[in-house]
C-alpha positions as CSV (number, residue, x, y, z in Angstrom):
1,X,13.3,21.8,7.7
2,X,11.2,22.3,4.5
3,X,8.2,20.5,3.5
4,X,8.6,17.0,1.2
5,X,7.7,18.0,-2.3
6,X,4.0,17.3,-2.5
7,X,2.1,15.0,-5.6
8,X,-1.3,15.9,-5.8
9,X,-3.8,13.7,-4.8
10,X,-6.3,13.3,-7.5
11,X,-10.2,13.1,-6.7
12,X,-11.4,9.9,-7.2
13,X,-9.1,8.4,-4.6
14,X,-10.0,7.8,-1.3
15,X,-8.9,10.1,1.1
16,X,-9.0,12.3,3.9
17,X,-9.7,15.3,4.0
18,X,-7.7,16.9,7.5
19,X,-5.6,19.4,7.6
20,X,-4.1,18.2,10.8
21,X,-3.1,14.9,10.4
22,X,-2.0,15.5,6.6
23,X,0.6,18.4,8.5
24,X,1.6,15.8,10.9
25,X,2.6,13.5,8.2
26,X,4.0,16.2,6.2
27,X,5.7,17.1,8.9
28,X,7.4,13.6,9.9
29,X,8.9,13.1,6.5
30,X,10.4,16.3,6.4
31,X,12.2,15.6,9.7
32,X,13.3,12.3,8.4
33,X,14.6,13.8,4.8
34,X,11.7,11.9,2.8
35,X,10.1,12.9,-0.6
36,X,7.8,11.8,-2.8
37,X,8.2,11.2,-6.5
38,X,5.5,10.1,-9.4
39,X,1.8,10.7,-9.9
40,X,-1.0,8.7,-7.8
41,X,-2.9,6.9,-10.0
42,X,-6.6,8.8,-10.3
43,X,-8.9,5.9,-9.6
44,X,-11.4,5.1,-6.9
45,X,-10.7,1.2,-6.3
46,X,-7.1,-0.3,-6.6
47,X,-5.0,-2.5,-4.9
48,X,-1.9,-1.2,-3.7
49,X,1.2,-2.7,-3.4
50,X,4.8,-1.8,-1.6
51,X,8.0,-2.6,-1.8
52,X,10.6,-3.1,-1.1
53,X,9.6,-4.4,2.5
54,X,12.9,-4.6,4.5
55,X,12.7,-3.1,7.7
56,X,10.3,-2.1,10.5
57,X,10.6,1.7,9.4
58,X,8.6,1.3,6.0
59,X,5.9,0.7,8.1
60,X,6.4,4.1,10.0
61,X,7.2,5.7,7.0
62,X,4.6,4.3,4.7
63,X,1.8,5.5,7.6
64,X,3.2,9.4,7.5
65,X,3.0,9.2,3.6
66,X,-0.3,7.9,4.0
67,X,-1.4,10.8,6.3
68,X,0.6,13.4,4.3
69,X,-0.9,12.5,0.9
70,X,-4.3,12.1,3.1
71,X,-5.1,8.9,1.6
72,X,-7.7,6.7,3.1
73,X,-5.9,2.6,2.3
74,X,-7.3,-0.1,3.8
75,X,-5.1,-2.9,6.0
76,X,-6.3,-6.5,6.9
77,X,-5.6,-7.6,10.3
78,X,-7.1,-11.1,12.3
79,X,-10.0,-11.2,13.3
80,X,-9.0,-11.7,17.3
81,X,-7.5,-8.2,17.2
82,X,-10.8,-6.4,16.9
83,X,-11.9,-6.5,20.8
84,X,-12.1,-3.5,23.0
85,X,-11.5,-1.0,22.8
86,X,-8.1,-2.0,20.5
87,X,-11.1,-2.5,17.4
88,X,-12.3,0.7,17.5
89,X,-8.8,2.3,17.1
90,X,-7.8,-0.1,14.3
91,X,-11.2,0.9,12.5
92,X,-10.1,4.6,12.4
93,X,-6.3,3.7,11.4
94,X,-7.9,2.0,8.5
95,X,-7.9,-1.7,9.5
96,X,-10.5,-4.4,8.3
97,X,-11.0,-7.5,10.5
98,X,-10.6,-10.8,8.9
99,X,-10.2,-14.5,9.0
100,X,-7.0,-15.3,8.2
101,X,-7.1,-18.9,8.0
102,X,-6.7,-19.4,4.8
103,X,-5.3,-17.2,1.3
104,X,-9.2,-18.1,-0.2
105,X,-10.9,-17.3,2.2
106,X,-8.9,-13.7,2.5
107,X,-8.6,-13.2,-1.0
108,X,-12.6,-13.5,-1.2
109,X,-13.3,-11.6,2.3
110,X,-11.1,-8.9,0.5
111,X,-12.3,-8.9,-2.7
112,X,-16.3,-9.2,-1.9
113,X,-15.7,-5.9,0.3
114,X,-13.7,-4.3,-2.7
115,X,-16.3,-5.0,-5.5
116,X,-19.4,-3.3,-3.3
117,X,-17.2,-0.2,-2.3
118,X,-17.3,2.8,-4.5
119,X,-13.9,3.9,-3.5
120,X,-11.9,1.5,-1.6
121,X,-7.9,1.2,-1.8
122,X,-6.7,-1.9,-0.5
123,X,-2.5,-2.1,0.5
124,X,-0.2,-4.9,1.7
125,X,3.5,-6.1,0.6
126,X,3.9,-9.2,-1.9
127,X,6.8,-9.6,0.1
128,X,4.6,-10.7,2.8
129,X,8.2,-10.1,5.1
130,X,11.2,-8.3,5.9
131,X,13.3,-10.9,4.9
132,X,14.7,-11.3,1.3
133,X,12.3,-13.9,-1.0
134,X,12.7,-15.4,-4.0
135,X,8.8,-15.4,-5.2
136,X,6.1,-13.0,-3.9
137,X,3.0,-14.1,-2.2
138,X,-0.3,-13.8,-5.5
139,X,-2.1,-12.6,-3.2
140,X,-2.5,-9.1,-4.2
141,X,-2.7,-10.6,-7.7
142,X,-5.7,-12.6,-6.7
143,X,-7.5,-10.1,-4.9
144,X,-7.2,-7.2,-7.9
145,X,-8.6,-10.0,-10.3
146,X,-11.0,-11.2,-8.3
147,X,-12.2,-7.8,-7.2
148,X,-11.7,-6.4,-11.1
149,X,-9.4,-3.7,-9.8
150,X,-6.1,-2.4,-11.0
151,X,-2.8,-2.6,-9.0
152,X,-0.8,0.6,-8.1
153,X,2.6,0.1,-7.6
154,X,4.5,2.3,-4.6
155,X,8.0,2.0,-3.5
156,X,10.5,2.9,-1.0
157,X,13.8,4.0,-2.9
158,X,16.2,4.3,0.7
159,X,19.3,5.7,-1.2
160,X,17.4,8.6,-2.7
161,X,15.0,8.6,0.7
162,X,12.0,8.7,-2.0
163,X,8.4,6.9,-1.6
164,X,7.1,6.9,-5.6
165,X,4.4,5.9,-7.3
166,X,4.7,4.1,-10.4
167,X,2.2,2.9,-13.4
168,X,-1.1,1.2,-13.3
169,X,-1.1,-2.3,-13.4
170,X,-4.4,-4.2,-14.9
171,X,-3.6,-7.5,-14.2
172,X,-4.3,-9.8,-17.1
173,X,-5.3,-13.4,-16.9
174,X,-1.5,-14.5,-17.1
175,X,-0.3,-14.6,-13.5
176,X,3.2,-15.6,-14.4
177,X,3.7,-13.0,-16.8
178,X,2.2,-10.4,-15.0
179,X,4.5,-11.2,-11.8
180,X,7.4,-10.8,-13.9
181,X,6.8,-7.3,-15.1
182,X,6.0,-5.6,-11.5
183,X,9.0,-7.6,-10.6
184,X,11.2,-6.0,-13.1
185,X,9.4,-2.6,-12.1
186,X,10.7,-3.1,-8.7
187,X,13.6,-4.0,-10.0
188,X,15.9,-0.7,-9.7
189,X,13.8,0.5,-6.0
190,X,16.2,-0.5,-2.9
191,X,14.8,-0.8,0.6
192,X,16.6,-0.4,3.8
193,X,18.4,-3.3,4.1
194,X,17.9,-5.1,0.5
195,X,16.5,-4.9,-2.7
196,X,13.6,-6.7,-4.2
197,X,15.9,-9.6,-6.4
C-alpha cells in the first residue's frame, strides 16, 4: 500500500527529525487508508487543537500522524504518572507532568512553560471526551491567550479517512465569539462515531 500523501512540515515548527519513526508513522496510516490534507501552520509556538474526539482510535491515529509529519506536540498528563521508570517514557512520547487540580492552575502551569519555550506546540481536544458535548472546555482558549500564542486547528474527517489542518486562529479578547467561529470550522469534520454539533 502506497504512502499517505505528505504536507510539508515547515521549519519553525517543532519537530523531529527521524527517519525511522517518521516511516513508522507513515507507514501505519498507509495500512489504515489515512491521508492528510491542508498546510501546517509555519510557526514555532501554537496551541493545537483536535477534533472531532469520538473514539479511542484518534488517539492511535493522531500519534502515527504525529510521528509521520515528525512533529514534536506536547501532552499534559498528572503529575502521579511521572514515577519510574513510566516518567521517563512519557518524557520522550512528549508528555509534561502537571497538577491537575484545578483549570488555573493548568492553564498557568501550561502557559508559563509555553511563553519561555522558543518552539513549543502544545495539543489536547476542547472536547475534553469521547462523548457528544454541547460546549467545549476554554481551556485551550485560555492557555493560547494567556501564553500569547495562536491556535491551529486539526481534524479527523472519518468518511474521507483525512487528518487536515485548517487556518490559524489568533484568539481575540472575545471568548464567545471566538468559540463560535472554530465551532463552525469544525462544523463540516465528522469523527468516528459523531460529529462536533
Amino acid at each position: 500500500m502506497s504512502a499517505p500523501h505528505m504536507i510539508p512540515t515547515p521549519s519553525q515548527v517543532p519537530q523531529s527529525h527521524s527517519r525511522f519513526w517518521r516511516w513508522v508513522g507513515r507507514r501505519g496510516l498507509a495500512l489504515a487508508g489515512w491521508r492528510f490534507a491542508g498546510a501546517i501552520p509555519d510557526v514555532p509556538r501554537a496551541v493545537v487543537i483536535v477534533a472531532p474526539h469520538s473514539s479511542n482510535w484518534d488517539g492511535l491515529f493522531g500519534f502515527l500522524a504525529k510521528l509521520a509529519l515528525g512533529l514534536q506536540v506536547t501532552f499534559v498528563a498528572k503529575r502521579e504518572l511521572f514515577f519510574w521508570p513510566v516518567g521517563g517514557l512519557l518524557r520522550r512520547m512528549g508528555f509534561m507532568a502537571v497538577d491537575r487540580r484545578s483549570a488555573g492552575a493548568l492553564v498557568r502551569q501550561v502557559a508559563e512553560r509555553m511563553r519561555a519555550a522558543p518552539q513549543m506546540w502544545f495539543g489536547l481536544t476542547p472536547e475534553g471526551t469521547r462523548s457528544q458535548v454541547e460546549h467545549w472546555k476554554s481551556g485551550f482558549w485560555h492557555i493560547a491567550r494567556a501564553a500569547g500564542v495562536p491556535i491551529v486547528c486539526a481534524y479527523f474527517h472519518y468518511p474521507e479517512r483525512t487528518i487536515g489542518f485548517g487556518p490559524l486562529f489568533e484568539p481575540s479578547d472575545d471568548p464567545v465569539a471566538d468559540m463560535a467561529r472554530i465551532r463552525a470550522f469544525y462544523a463540516p469534520w465528522v469523527g468516528k462515531r459523531r460529529g462536533t454539533v
